[in-house]
N, C-alpha and C positions, 0 to 999 in steps of 0.2 A: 504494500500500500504506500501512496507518495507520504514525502513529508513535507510540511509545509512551504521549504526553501523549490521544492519539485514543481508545486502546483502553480507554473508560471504561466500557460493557455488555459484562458479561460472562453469554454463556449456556452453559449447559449442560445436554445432553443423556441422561439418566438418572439417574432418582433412587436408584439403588441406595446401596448401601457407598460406591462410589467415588466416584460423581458428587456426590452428598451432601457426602462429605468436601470434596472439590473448590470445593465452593458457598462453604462455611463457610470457607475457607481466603482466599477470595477479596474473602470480605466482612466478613473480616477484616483485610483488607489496605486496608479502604476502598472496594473497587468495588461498583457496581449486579449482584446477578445476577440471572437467569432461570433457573428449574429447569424444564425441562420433563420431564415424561413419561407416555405414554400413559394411567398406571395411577392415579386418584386413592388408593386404597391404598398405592402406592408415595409417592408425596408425605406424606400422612398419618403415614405412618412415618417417612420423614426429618424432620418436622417433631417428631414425638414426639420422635427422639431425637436432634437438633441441641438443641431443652429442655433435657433430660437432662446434653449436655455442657456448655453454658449452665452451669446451675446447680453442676457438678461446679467447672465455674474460677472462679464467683463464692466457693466454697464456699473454694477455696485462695487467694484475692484474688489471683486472675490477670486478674479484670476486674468492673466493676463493674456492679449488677445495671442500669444506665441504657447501660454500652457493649454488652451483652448480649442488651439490649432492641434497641439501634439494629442489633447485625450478622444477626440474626432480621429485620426489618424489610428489612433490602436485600434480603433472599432473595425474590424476588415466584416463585411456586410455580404451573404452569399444565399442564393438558393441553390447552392449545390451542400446537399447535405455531408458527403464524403471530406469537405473541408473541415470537418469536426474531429477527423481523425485521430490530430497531434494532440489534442486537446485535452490536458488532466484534472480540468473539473469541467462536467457539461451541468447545466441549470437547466430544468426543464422549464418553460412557462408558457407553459399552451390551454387550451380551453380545460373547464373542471367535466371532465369527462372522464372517467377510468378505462373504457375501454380504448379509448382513441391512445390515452397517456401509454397505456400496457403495450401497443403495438408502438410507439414511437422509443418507447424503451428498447425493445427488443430490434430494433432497427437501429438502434445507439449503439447496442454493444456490439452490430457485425459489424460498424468503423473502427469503435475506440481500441486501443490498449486493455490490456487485462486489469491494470495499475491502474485507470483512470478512476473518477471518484463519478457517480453519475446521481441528482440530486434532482430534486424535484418544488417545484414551487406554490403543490397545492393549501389550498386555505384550509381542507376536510378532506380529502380522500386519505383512504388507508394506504400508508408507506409500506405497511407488511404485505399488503395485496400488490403492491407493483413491483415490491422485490422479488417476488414468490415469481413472477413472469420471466426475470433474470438468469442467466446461466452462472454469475455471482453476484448474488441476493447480499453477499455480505460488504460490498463497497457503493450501497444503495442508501439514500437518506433523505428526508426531508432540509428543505431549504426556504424557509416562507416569509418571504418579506411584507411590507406593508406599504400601502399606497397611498402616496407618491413613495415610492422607492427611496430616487437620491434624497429625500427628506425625512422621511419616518425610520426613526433608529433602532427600532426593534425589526432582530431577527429572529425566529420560531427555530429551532434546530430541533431536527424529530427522528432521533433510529428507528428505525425499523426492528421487528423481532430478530432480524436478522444480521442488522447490521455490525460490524466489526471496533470490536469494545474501543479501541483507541479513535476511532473517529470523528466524533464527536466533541473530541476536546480537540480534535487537529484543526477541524471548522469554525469553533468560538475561537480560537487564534487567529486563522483568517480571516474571519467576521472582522475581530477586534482592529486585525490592520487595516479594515476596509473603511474603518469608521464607525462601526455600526456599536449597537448594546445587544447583544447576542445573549438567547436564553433555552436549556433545553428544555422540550417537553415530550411527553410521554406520546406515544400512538395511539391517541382514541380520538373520537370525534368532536372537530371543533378543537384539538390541540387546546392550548390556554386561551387567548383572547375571542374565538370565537366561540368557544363555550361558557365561559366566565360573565362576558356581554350579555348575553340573551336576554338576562332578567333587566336589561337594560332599557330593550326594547318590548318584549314582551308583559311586562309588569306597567309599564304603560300604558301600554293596548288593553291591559285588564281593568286598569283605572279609567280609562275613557269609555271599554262598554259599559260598565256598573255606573258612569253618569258621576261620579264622586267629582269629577273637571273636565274642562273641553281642553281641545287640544292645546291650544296657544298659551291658556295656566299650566299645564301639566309641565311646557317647554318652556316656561317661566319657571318654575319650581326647582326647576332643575338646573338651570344655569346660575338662579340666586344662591344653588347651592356649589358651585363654582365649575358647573360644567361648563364646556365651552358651548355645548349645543344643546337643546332635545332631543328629546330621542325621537320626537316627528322630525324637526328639523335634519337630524344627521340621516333617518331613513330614507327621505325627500332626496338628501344628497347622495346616498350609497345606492338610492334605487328601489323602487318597492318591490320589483321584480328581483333582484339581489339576494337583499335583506331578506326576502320570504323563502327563496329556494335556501340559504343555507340553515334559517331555523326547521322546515321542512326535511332538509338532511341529518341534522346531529337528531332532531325528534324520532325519527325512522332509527336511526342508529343507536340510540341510548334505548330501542325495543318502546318505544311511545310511553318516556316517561314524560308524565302531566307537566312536571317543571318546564320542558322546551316545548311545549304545544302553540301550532303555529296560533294565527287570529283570522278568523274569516271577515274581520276589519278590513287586514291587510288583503287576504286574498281581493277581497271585492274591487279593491284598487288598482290591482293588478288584473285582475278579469277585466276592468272597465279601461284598460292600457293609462290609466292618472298614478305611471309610477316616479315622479318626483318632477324634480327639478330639469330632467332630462327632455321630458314631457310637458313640460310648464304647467302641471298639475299634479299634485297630492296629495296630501293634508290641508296645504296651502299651492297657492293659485302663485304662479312667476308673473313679470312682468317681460318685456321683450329685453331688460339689462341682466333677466333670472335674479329680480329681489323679490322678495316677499310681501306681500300686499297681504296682511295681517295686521292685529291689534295684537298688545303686549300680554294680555288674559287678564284675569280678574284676580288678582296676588292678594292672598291678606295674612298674617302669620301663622294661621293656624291652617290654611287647606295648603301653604307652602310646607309648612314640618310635616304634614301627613301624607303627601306623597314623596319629598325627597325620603323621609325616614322610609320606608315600603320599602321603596326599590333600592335604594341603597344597604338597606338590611338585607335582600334577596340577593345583592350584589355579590354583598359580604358571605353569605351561606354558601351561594356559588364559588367564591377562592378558595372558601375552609375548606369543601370538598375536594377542590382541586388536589388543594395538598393531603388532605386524609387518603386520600385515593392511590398517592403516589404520582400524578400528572407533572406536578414542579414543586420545587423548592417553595417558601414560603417567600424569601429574596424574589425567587423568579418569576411568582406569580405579581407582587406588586410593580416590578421593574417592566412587566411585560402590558399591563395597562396602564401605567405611566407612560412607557416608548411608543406604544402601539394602538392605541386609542386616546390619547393626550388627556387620560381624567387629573382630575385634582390635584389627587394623592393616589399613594398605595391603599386597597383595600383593608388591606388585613392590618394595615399601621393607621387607616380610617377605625377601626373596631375596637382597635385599643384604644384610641383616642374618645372613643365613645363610651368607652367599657360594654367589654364583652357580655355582661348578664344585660343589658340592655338590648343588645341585638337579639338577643337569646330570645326576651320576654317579646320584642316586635315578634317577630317569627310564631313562636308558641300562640300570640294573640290571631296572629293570619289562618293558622291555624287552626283552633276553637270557631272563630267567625268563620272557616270557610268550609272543614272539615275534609280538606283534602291533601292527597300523600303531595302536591304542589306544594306545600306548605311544609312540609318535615325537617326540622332542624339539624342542620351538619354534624356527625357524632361528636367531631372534633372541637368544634364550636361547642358546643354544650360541654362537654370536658371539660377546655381551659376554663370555661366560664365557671364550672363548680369548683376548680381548683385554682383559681387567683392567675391563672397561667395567664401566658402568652406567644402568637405566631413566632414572633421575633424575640431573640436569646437576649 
């Protein structure tokens, strides 16, 4: 297996959004990359607007119009796939497909090296299921950045059942040189931040059908509470059509537990194509500059404490699991919604800050009011909270 000084070609596989991001990121970090992908359209466009960001950090002297020139330059751009051959790390990031992902895997490994390290850049599928397609399963791994790439500093590192014990710390190295804050997480569905999330958006949508606030309070609530967004608001941006399929995927995946249950709110949005800001319609309505043409909601301090407390306590349930479960660290879980979703704070340094029998008793009340396993309190949380403990040592 390479060692870190080895893995000097870097390729990657799709030039969209992500893969794009990915390239630039890389080669800015000093490496060789290879962009490949089927579409010379596709490349044309990352090339246009890789320029674009170019000139945007020459513009703020973040780099100069000759380092700009040179990270343009490493990016060699190909739809001939066989150009991926020399290459000792390939990045997958192509559509969230499994089957399609399985066949371009096994398409990778009749160019690459035996050595090479072959990663992938989904948000939710199983790493174990794409290494299993492998004829070596064990230099297979998850790789899952966040979007915008060059800007979002969390990276998801995810072995596989399979993958090769030292791997995974050769990757947080490289991350680390890349710029990035690099966290590992376990193989299940939704990794950290897209499972941890949910109650972010979901717990929402449970407050809005129960009538308890309309949307533009709820997305008030939540910002007084120092988000940067709502969770209508960021769904608007991420997409309702997005946002639904991956709650829909980890729900299906976790065997339809009540916790991740999508909302036929959202579906309906989605059915009725008013999925965001993409659409100029969502929750709220765009304008042709895509602002929002809304009122601020109806805020008073007590319907604000009763929803940021909800969903922030479900928040909180959701990390403690995390780490009860073994998904991440208890470091890795707040670094990972810090990096990767820009909240606040850490969760779990949110709950101590709150004190932990507090979350507990939010929780235990969600649950008498609502009578449902949605509502069951984290073992682990309830634990430290009998015993004065804490996530962090």
């Amino acid at each position: 297996m390479q060692t870190n000084e080895a893995v000097n070609l870097i390729g990657i596989v799709g030039a969209g959004a992500m893969g794009s991001g990915i390239a630039q990121i890389a080669s800015q970090a000093g490496q060789d990359v290879v962009l490949f992908d089927l579409s010379q359209e596709a490349l044309t466009t990352s090339s246009a607007n890789l320029q674009k960001v170019m000139n945007r950090l020459i513009e703020k002297g973040k780099v100069t119009s000759d380092e700009a020139s040179a990270i343009q330059e490493r990016i060699e751009k190909t739809t001939v796939i066989s150009r991926l051959k020399d290459c000792d790390l390939i990045v997958e990031a192509i559509v969230e497909d499994l089957e399609i992902k399985k066949r371009v895997f096994k398409r990778i490994e009749e160019i690459v090296s035996k050595e090479a390290i072959i990663a992938s850049n989904t948000s939710s599928l199983s790493i174990t299921s794409l290494a299993s397609f492998c004829n070596h399963p064990e230099r297979v791994i998850g790789l899952h950045f966040f979007n915008p790439a060059p800007l979002m500093p969390l990276v998801e590192i995810i072995p596989a059942l399979q993958t090769k014990s030292d791997l995974p710390k050769q990757l947080m190295d490289l991350m680390i040189k890349w710029g990035k804050s690099p966290v590992i997480a376990k193989d299940t569905p939704g990794f950290i931040v897209n499972r941890v999330a949910r109650p972010f958006y979901g717990e929402a949508l449970r407050i809005l059908d129960e009538g308890i606030a309309d949307v533009p309070t709820i997305d008030a609530a939540m910002r007084e509470s120092g988000f940067r967004m709502g969770p209508f608001q960021l769904t608007d941006l991420i997409g309702h059509d997005v946002n639904y399929s991956v709650t829909e995927s980890v729900f299906k995946s976790f065997y339809f537990d009540p916790r991740y249950m999508p909302s036929i709110t959202q579906l309906k949005l989605v059915e009725a194509g008013w999925l965001g800001r993409k659409s100029g319609r969502g929750f709220y309505t765009y304008n042709e500059e895509n602002l929002e043409t809304v009122d601020s909601g109806n805020l008073d301090s007590k319907i604000q404490e009763e929803i940021s407390e909800r969903i922030i306590s479900m928040l909180i349930n959701e990390a403690s699991d995390a780490v009860y479960l073994g998904i991440a660290s208890a470091e890795d879980v707040d670094t990972a919604m810090l990096k990767g979703v820009n909240y606040p704070k850490g969760l779990l340094i949110w709950a101590e800050e709150w004190g932990l029998q507090k979350v507990v008793s939010i929780i235990d009340g969600l649950r008498d009011t609502y009578g449902e396993t949605r509502y069951r309190c984290s073992p682990l949380l309830r634990k430290l909270a009998a015993e004065g403990g804490k996530f962090h040592k």
